[in-house]
C-alpha positions in Angstrom: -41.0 -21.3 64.2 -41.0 -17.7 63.6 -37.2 -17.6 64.9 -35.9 -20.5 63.4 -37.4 -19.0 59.7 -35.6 -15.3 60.7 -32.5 -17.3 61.7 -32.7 -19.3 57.8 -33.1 -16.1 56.3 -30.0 -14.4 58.0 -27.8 -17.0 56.8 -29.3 -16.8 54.0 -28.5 -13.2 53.4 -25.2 -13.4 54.7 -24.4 -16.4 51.8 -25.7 -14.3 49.0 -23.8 -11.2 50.2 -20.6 -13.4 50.4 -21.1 -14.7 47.2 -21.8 -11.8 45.4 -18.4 -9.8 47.2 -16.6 -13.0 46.0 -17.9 -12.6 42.6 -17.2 -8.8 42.4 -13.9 -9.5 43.8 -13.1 -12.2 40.9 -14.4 -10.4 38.5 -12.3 -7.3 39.2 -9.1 -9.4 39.3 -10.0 -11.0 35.9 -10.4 -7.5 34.3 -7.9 -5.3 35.8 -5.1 -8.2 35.3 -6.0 -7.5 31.3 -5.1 -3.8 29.4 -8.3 -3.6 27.8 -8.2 -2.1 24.3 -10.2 1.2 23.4 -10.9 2.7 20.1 -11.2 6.6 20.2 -13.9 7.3 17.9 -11.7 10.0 16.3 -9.8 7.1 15.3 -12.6 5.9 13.4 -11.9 6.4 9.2 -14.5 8.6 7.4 -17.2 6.5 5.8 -16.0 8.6 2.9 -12.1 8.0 2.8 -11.9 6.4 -0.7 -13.7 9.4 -1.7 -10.7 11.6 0.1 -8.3 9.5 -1.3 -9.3 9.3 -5.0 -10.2 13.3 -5.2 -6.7 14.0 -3.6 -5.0 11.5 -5.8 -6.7 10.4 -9.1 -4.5 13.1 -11.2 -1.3 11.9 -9.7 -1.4 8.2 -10.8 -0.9 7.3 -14.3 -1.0 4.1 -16.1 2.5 2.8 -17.2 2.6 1.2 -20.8 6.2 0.1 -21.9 6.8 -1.2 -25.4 10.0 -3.4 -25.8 12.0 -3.6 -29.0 11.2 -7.1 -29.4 7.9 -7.1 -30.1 6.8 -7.7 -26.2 4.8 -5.2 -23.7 3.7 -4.3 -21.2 0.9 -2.5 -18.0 1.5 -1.1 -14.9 0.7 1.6 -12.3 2.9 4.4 -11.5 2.4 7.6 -9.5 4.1 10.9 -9.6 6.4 12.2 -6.6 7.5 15.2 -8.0 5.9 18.7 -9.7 8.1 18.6 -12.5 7.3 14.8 -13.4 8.9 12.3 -11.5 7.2 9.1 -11.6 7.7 5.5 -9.6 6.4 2.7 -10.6 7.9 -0.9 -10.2 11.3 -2.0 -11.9 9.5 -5.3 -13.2 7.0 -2.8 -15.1 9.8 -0.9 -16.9 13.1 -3.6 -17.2 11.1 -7.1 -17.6 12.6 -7.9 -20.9 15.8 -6.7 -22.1 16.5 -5.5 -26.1 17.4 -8.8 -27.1 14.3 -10.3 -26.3 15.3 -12.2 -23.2 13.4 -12.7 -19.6 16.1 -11.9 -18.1 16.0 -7.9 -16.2 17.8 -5.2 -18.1 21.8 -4.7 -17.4 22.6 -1.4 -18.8 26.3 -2.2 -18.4 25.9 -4.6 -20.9 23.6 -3.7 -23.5 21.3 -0.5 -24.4 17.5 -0.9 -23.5 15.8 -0.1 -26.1 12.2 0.6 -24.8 9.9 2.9 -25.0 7.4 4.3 -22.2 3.8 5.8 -22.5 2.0 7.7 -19.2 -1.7 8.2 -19.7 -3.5 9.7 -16.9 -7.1 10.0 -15.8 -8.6 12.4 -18.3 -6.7 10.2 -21.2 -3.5 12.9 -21.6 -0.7 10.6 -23.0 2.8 11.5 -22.5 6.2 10.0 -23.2 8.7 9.4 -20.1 12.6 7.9 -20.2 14.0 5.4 -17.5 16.0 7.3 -14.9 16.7 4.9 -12.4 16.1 1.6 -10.7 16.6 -0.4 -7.4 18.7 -3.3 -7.2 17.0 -4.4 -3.7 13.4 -3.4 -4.4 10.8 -3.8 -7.4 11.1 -0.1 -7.7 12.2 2.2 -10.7 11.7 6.2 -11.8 10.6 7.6 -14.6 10.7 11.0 -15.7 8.1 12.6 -18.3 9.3 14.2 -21.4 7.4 17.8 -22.8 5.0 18.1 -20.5 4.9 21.6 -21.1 4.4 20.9 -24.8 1.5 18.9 -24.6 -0.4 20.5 -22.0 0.8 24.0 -21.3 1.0 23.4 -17.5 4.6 23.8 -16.0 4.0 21.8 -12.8 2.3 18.3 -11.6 0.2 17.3 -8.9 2.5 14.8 -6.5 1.5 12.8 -4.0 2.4 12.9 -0.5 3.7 10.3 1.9 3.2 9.7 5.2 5.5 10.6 7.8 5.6 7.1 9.0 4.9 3.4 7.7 3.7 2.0 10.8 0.7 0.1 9.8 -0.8 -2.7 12.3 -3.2 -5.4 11.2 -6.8 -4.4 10.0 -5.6 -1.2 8.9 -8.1 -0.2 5.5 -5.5 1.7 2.6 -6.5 2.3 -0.5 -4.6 1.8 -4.1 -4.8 3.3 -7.4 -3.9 1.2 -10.0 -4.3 0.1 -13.8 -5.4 -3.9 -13.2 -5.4 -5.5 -16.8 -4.8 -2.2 -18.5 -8.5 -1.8 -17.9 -8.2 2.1 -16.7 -7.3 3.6 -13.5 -9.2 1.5 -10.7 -9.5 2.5 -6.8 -9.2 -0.3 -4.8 -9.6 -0.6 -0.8 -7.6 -3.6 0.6 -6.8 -4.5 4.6 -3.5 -5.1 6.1 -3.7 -8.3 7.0 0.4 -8.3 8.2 2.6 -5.3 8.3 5.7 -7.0 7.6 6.4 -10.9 6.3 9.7 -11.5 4.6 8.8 -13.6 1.7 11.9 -14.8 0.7 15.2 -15.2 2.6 16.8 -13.4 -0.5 14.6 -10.4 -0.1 15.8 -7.3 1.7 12.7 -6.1 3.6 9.3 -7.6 5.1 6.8 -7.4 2.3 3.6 -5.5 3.5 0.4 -8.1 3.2 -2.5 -6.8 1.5 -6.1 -8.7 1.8 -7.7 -7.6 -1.4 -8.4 -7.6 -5.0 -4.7 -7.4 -6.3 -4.5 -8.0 -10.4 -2.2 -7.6 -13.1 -1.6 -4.1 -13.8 -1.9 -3.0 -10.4 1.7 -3.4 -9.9 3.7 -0.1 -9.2 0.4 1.6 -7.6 0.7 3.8 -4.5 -0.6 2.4 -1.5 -2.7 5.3 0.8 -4.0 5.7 4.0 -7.0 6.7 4.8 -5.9 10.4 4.4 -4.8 9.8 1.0 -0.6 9.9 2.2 1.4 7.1 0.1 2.4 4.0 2.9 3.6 1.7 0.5 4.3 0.4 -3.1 1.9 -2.2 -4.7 4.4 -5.0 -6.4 2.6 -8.4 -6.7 0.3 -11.2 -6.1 0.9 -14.2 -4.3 0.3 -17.0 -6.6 0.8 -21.0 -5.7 2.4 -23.3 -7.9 -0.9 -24.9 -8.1 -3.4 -21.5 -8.2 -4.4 -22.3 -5.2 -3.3 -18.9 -3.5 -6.0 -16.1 -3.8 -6.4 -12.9 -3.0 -3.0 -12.2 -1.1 -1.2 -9.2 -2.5 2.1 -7.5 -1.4 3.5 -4.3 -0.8 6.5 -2.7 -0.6 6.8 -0.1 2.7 7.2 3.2 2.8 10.9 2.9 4.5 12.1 1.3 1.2 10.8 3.6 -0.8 12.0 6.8 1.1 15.4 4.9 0.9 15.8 4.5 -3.1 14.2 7.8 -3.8 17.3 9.1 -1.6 19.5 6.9 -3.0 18.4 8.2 -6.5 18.4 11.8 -5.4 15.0 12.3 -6.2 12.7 14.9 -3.8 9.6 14.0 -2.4 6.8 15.5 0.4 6.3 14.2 3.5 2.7 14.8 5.3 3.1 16.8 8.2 1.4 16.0 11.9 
């Protein structure tokens, strides 16, 4: 009896052992045949990012208020790229009506614009700025400020700085700075929920896809990273036929903007590593 109960338990043993070498065996196939993703916790963004990104930032945004000849107005976001007062913002803020009175953009070739633009920043300083330039390809366009020095006594401005890349993956948190319903400067936090969707087939880049609280006004605002560099170029809202579309907002990426501030001759800083 004694045997046959030592002999039971040896098989036994030996099952359980084979078992559990099988299961260690399966198990390490199933995980080694997957790259398994890790998060450096120096990856991790500060708690206190928008904090980083407002203090850094605030004085180089400015509301864009443009008053057209034809009675019609009006409110964007813009932000300054330069220290003697360079500003981007987006074309459909500064060239949305021609001087005729039309919906139709702005061709200087064939008529005068006959607009005029306000800059009011965070503490309330109002200044005037003239159209330099726009982009034919992107919602983008320059302004520059006129009599700073007049007004305020400082000689210089407070730019902002892009990144040195655009690479942005989905998830990422950035933060914008923007003038929704001509309410004030607002900071915003959005997520990327795509890096890169061409809208249209007549568009010339991907359109960066923002999950957050895009409005009216916000258009021409800097998108940052959590470090406060410029990534992108707030432009629009997606909005279905039927209102059905909320809370998708769109970006234009850093790559474009490099590009027309090139084309345009216009200086900017790039963060370094």
């Amino acid at each position: 009896m004694k045997k046959k109960v030592l002999i039971l338990s040896v098989i036994t043993l030996v099952i359980v052992c084979l078992v559990s070498f099988a299961g260690c065996s399966f198990l390490g196939t199933f995980y080694t045949d997957r790259t398994p993703y890790y998060i450096d916790s120096a990856q991790i963004e500060d708690a206190k990012a928008g904090n980083i990104v407002a203090n850094n930032n605030l004085f180089s945004a400015v509301r864009v208020i443009t008053s057209y000849r034809n009675g019609k107005a009006s409110a964007g976001t813009g932000f300054i790229v330069t220290e003697d007062g360079y500003v981007v913002t987006n074309r459909h803020c500064v060239v949305m009506f021609s001087s005729t009175g039309s919906d139709k953009p702005y061709n200087p070739l064939e008529e005068p614009l006959d607009a005029t633009y306000q800059l009011v920043f965070v503490d309330d300083t109002v200044v005037d700025a003239y159209l330099v330039a726009y982009s034919k390809d992107a919602d983008l366009a320059v302004l520059k400020i006129r009599k700073y020095l007049e007004i305020t006594g400082e000689t210089k401005f407070d730019p902002v700085t892009l990144a040195k890349s655009d690479e942005l993956y989905y998830g990422d948190k950035l933060f914008t700075i923007g003038n929704p319903e001509d309410m004030g400067l607002v900071l915003t936090e959005v997520m990327v929920s795509s890096p890169g969707i061409k809208l249209s087939s007549e568009d010339s880049f991907k359109s960066i896809i923002l999950d957050g609280t895009i409005n009216h006004g916000n258009s021409g605002g800097a998108l940052f990273d959590c470090y406060g560099n410029v990534v992108g170029v707030v432009y629009a809202r997606v909005e279905g036929s039927n209102e059905d579309a909320y809370g998708i907002g769109c970006g234009i990426p850093l790559s474009e903007l490099k590009s027309f501030l090139d084309e345009v001759k216009v200086s900017y800083t790039v963060a370094s590593e």
